[in-house]
LOSE-610111 format. One record per residue: residue number from 0; residue in three letters; chain; x, y, z of N, C-alpha, C in turn. Coordinates in pm, whole numbers, plus 32768, in hexadecimal, padded with zeros to 4 digits. Layout:
<vexses>
NUM, ALA, A, X, Y, Z, X, Y, Z, X, Y, Z
...
</vexses>
This chain:
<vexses>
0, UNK, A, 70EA, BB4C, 1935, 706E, BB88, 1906, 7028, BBC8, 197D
1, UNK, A, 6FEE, BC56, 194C, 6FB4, BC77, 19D7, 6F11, BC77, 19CA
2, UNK, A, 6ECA, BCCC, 1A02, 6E55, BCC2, 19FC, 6DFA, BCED, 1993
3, UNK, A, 6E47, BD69, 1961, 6E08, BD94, 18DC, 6E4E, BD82, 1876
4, UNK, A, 6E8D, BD19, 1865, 6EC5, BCE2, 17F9, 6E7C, BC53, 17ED
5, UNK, A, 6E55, BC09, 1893, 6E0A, BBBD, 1875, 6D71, BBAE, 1826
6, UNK, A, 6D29, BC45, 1868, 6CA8, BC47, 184A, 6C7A, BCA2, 17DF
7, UNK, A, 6CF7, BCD7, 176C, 6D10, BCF1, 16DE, 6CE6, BC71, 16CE
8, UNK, A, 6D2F, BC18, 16BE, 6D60, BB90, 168C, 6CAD, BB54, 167F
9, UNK, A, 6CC7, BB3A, 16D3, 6C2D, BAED, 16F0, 6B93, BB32, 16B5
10, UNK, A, 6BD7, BBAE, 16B1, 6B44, BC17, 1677, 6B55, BBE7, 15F2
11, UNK, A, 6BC8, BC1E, 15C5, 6BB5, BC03, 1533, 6B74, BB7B, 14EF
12, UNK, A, 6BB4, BB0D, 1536, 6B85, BA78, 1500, 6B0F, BA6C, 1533
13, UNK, A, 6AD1, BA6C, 159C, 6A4A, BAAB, 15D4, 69FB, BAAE, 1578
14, UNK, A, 6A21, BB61, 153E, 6992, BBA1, 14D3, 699E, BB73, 146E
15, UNK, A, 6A40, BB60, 1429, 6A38, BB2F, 13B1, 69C5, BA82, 1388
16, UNK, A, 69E9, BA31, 13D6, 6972, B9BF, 13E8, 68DD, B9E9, 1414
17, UNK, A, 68D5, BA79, 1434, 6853, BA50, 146A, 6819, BABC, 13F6
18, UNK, A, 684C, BB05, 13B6, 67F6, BB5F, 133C, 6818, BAE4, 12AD
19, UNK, A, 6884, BAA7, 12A9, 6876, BA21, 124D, 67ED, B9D6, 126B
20, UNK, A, 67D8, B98A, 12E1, 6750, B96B, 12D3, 66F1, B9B3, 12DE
21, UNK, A, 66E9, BA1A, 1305, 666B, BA78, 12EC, 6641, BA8B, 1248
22, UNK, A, 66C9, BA89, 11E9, 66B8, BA8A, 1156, 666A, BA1E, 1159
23, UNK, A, 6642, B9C1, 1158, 65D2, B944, 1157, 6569, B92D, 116A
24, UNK, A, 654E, B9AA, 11AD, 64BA, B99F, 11D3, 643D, B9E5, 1187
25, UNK, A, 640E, B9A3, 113F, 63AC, B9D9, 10E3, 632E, BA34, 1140
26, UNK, A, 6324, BAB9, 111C, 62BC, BB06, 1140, 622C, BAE6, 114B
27, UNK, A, 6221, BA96, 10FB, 617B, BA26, 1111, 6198, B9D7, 116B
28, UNK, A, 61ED, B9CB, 11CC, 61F5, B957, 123F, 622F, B990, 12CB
29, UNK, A, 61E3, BA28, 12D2, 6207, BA6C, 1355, 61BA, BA2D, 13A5
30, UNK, A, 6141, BA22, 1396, 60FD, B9EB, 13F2, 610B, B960, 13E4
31, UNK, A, 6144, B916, 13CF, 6169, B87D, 13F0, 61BC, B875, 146F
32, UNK, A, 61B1, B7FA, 14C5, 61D0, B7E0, 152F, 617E, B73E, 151F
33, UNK, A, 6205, B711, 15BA, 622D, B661, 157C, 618E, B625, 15E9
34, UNK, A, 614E, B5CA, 1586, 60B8, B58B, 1599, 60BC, B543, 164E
35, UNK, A, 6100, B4F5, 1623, 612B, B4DA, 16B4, 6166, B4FE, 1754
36, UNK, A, 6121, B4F4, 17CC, 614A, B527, 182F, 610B, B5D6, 1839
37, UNK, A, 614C, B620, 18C0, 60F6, B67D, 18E1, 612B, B6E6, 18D2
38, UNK, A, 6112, B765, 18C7, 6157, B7B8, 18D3, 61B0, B7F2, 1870
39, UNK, A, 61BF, B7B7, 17F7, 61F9, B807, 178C, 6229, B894, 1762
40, UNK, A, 6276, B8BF, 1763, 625F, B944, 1702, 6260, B944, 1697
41, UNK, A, 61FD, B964, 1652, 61FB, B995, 15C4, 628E, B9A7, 1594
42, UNK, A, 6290, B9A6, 1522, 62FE, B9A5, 14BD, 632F, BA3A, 14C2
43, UNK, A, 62AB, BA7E, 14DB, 62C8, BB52, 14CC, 62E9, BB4B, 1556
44, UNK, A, 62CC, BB27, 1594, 62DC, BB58, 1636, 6364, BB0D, 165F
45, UNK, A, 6399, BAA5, 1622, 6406, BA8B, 1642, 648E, BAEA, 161C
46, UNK, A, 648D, BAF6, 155B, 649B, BB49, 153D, 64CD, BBCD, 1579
47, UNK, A, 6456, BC1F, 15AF, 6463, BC90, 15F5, 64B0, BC86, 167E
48, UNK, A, 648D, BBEC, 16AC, 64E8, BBDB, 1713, 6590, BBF3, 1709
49, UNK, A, 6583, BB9D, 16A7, 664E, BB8E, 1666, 6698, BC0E, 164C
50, UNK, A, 6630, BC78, 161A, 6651, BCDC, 160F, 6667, BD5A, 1674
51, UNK, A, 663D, BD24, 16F6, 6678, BD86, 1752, 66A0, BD26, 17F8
52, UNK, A, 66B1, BC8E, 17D2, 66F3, BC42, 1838, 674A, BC53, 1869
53, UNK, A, 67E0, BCA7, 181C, 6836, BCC8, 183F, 685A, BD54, 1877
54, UNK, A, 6887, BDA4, 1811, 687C, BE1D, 1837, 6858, BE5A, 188D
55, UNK, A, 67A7, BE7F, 1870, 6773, BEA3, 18C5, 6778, BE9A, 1973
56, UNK, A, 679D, BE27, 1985, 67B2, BDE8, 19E6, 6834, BE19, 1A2E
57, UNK, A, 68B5, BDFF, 19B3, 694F, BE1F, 19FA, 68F7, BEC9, 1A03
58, UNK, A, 68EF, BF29, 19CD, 68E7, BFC2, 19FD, 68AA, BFBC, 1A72
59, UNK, A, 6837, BF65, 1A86, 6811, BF74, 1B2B, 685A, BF6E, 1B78
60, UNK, A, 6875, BF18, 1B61, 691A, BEDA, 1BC9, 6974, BF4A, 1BDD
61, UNK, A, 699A, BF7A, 1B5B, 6A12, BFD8, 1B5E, 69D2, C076, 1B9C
62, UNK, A, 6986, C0AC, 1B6F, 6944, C14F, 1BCE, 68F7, C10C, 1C1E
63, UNK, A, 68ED, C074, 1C55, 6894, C083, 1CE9, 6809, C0BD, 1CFE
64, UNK, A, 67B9, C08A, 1C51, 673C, C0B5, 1C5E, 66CB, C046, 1C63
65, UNK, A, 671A, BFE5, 1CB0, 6697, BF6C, 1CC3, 6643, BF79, 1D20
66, UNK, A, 6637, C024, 1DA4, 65C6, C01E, 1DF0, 6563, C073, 1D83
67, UNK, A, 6562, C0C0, 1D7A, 6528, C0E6, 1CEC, 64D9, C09B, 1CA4
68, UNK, A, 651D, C052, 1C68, 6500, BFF9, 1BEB, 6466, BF5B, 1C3A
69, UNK, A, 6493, BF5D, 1C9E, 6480, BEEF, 1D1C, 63CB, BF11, 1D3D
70, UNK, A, 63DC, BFAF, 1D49, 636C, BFE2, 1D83, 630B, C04F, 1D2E
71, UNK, A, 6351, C009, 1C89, 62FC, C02E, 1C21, 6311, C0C4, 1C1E
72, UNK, A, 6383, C0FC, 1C3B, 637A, C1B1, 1C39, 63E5, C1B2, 1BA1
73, UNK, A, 641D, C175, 1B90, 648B, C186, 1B2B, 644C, C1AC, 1A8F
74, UNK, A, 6471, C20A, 1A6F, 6412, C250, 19F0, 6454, C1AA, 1962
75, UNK, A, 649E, C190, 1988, 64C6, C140, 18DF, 64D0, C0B7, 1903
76, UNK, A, 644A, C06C, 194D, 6462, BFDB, 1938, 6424, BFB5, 18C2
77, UNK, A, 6456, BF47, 189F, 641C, BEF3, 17F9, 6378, BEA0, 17F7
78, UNK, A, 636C, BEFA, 1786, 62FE, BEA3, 174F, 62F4, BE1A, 1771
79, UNK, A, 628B, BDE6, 1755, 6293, BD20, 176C, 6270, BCF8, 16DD
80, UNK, A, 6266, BD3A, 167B, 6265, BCEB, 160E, 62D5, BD34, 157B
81, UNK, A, 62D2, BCF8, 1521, 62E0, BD6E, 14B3, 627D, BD49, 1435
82, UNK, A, 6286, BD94, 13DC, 61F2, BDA0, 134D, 6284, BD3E, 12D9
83, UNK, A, 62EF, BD4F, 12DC, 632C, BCED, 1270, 63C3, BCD6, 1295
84, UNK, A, 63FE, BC74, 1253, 6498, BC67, 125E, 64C7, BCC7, 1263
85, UNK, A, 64D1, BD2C, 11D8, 650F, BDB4, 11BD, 651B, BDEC, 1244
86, UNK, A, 64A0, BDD1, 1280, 6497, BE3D, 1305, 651B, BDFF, 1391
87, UNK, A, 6501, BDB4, 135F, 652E, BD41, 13E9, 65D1, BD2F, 13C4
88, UNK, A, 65E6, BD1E, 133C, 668D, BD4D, 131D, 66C4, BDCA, 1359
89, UNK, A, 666F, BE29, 1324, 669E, BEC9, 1335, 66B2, BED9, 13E7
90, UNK, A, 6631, BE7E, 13FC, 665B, BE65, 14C3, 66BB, BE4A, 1518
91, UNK, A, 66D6, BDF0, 14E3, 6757, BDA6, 14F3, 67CA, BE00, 14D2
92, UNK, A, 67E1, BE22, 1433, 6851, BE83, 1424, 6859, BED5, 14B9
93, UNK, A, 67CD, BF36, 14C7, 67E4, BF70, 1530, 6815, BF44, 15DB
94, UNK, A, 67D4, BEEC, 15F0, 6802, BE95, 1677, 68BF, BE6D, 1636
95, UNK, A, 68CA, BE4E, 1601, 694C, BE14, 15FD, 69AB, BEB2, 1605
96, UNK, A, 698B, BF1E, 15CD, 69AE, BFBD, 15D9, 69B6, BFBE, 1694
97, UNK, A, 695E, BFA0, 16B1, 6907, BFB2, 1747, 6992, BF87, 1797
98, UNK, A, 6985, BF0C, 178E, 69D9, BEB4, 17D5, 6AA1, BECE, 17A3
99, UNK, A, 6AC7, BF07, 1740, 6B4F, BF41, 173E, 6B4F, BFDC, 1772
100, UNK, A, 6AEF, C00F, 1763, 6AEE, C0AC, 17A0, 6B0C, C090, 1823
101, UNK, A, 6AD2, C00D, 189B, 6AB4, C009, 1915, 6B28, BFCF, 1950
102, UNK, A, 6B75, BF81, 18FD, 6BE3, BF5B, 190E, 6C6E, BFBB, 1922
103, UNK, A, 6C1F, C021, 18AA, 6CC0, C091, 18B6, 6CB8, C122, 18E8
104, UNK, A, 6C09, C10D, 1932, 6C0A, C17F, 1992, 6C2F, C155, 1A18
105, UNK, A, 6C3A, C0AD, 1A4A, 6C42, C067, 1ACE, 6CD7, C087, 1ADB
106, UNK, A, 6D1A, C06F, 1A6C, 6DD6, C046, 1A6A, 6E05, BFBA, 1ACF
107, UNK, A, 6E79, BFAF, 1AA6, 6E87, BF10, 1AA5, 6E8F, BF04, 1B52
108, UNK, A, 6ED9, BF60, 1BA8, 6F04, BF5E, 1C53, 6E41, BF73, 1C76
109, UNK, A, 6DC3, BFA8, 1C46, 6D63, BF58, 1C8F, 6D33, BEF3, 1C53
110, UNK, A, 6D5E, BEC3, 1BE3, 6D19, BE3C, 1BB3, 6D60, BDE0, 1BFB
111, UNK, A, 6DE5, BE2A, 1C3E, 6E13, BD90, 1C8B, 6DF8, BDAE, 1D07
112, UNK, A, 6DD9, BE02, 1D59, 6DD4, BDFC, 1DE0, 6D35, BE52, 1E3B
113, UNK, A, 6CE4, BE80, 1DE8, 6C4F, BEA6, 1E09, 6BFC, BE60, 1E28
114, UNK, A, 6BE2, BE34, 1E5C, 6B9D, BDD4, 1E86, 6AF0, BE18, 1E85
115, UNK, A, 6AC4, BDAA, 1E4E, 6A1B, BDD7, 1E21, 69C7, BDA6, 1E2E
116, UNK, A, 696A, BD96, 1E6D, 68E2, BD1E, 1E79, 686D, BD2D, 1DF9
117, UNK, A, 6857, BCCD, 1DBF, 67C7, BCCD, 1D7F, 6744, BCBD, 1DD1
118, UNK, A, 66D1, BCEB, 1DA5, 6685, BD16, 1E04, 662E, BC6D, 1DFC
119, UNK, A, 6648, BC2E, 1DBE, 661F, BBA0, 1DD8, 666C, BB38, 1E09
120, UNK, A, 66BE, BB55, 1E3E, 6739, BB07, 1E86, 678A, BB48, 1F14
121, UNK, A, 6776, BB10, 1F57, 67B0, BB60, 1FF7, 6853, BB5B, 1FF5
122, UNK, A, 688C, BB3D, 1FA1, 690A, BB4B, 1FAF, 6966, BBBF, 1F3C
123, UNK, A, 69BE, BBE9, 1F8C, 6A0A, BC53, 1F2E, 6A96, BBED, 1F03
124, UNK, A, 6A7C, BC18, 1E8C, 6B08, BC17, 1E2E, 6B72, BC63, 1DE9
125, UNK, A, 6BD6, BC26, 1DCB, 6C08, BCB9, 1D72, 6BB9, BCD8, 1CFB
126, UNK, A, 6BC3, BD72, 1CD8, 6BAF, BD93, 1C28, 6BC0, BD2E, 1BCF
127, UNK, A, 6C45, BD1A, 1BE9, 6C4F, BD12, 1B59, 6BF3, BC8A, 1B64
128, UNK, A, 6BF3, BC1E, 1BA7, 6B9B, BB96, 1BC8, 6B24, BB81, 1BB5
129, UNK, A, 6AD4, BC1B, 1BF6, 6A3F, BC17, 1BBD, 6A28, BC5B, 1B24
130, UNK, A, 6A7F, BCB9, 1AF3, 6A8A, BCC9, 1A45, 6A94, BC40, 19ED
131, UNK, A, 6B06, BBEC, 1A3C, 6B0E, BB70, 19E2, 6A92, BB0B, 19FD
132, UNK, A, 6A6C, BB27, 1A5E, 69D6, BACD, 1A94, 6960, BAF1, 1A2B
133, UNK, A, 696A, BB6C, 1A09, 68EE, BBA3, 199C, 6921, BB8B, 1910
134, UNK, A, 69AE, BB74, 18F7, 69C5, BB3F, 184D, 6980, BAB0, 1848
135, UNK, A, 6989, BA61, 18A5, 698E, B9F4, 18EE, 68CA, B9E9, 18FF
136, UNK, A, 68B7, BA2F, 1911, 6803, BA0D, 18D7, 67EE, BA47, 1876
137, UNK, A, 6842, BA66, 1856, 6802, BAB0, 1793, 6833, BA1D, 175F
138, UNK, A, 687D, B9D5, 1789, 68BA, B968, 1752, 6852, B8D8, 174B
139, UNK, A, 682A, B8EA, 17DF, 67A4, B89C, 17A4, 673C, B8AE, 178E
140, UNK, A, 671D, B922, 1795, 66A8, B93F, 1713, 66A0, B947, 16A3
141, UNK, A, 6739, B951, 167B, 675E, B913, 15FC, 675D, B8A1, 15D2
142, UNK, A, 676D, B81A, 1623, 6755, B79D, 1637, 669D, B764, 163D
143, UNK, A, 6682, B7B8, 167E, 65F0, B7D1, 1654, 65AA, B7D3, 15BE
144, UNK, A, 65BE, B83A, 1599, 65B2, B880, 14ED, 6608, B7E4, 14B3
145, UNK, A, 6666, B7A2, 14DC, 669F, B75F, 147F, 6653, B6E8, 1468
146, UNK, A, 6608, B6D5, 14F2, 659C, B662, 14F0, 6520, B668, 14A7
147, UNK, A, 64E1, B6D3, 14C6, 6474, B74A, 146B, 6491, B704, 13E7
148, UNK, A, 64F4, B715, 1394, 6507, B711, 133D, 651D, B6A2, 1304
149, UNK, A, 654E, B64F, 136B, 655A, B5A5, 133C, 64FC, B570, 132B
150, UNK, A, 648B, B5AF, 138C, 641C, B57F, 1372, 6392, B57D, 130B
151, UNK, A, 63D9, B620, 12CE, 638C, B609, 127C, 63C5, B5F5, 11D0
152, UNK, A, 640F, B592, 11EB, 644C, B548, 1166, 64D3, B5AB, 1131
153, UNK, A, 64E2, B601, 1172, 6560, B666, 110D, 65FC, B5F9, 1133
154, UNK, A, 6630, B61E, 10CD, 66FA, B5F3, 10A8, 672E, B617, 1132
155, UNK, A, 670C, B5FC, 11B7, 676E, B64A, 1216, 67E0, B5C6, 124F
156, UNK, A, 6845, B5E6, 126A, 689A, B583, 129F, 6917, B5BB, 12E2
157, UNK, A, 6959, B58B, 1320, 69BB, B590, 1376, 6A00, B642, 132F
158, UNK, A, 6A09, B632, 12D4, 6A4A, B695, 1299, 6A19, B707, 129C
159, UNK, A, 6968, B6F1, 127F, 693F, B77B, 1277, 68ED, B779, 1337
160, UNK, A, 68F9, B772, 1391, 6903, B762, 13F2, 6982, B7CE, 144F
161, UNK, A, 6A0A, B7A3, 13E6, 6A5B, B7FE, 1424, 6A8C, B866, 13EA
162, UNK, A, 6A40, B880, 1365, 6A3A, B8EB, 12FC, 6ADC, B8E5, 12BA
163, UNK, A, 6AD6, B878, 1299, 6B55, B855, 1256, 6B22, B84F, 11B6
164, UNK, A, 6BA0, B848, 117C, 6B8C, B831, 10D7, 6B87, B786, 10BB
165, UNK, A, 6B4E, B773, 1071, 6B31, B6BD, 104A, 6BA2, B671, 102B
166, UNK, A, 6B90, B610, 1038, 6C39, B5E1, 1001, 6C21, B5C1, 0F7E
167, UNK, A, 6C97, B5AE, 0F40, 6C4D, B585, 0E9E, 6C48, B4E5, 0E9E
168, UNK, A, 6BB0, B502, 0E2B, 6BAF, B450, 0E45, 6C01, B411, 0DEA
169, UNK, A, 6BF1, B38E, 0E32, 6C31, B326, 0E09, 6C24, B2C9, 0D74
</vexses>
């Protein structure tokens, strides 16, 4: 398996679990966020988060526009919230677009050997490592949303967690 066969792989199971639980989230509970402890994001602002955690992120990586982006010149950074799911699905569709476009404009010889720094970390890695690093926080902000949701009484479990189909019961 190489690198963009790995981070196909992983995208797909990725978005597919994380627009499954986004189906769960009732539009009267954007602004909910968990009572306890500091710092929360809202349910919309997480949301909006999930929806450009990835992507957005691998294209920086891949055209090398994180001084830009760093020093606030970059014309298309993301909103911090969204107005409904609908919106925040259609987001996602797009980030997950984002993140295979960035993959198959990089090609697989610099996802394995480019080496790239994030601008919050002093060390360079390969491509393809920091692409899988950003499925890889879409992953727990999906873990996030899954808690969101536990918490506020919805059916979520192991299954819909990894956006799998239910088993039949017993």
């Amino acid at each position: 398996m190489n690198w963009t066969e790995l981070l196909h792989s992983e995208i797909e199971d990725t978005y597919r679990a994380t627009e499954g639980l986004m189906n769960l989230v009732d539009d009267d509970k954007l602004d909910w966020a968990p009572e306890s402890g500091v710092e929360w994001m809202s349910t919309r602002k997480l949301l909006r988060h999930l929806s450009d955690a990835c992507g957005w992120c691998a294209a920086n990586f891949v055209h090398d526009r994180w001084p830009q982006v760093m020093k606030g010149e970059a014309q298309d950074q993301p909103p911090t919230s969204v107005e409904s799911v609908a919106e925040a699905k259609a987001e996602l569709a797009k980030d997950k677009q984002r993140v295979l476009d960035a993959i198959s404009a990089a090609g697989e010889e610099a996802l394995a050997s480019r080496m790239v720094q994030a601008p919050w970390e002093p060390v360079a890695r390969p491509l393809g490592q920091q692409v899988l690093q950003m499925v890889n926080h879409l992953n727990l902000h999906k873990s996030q949303l899954f808690y969101y949701l536990k918490l506020q009484g919805k059916p979520v479990n192991t299954w819909t967690l990894y956006g799998l189909p239910q088993p039949p019961a017993e």
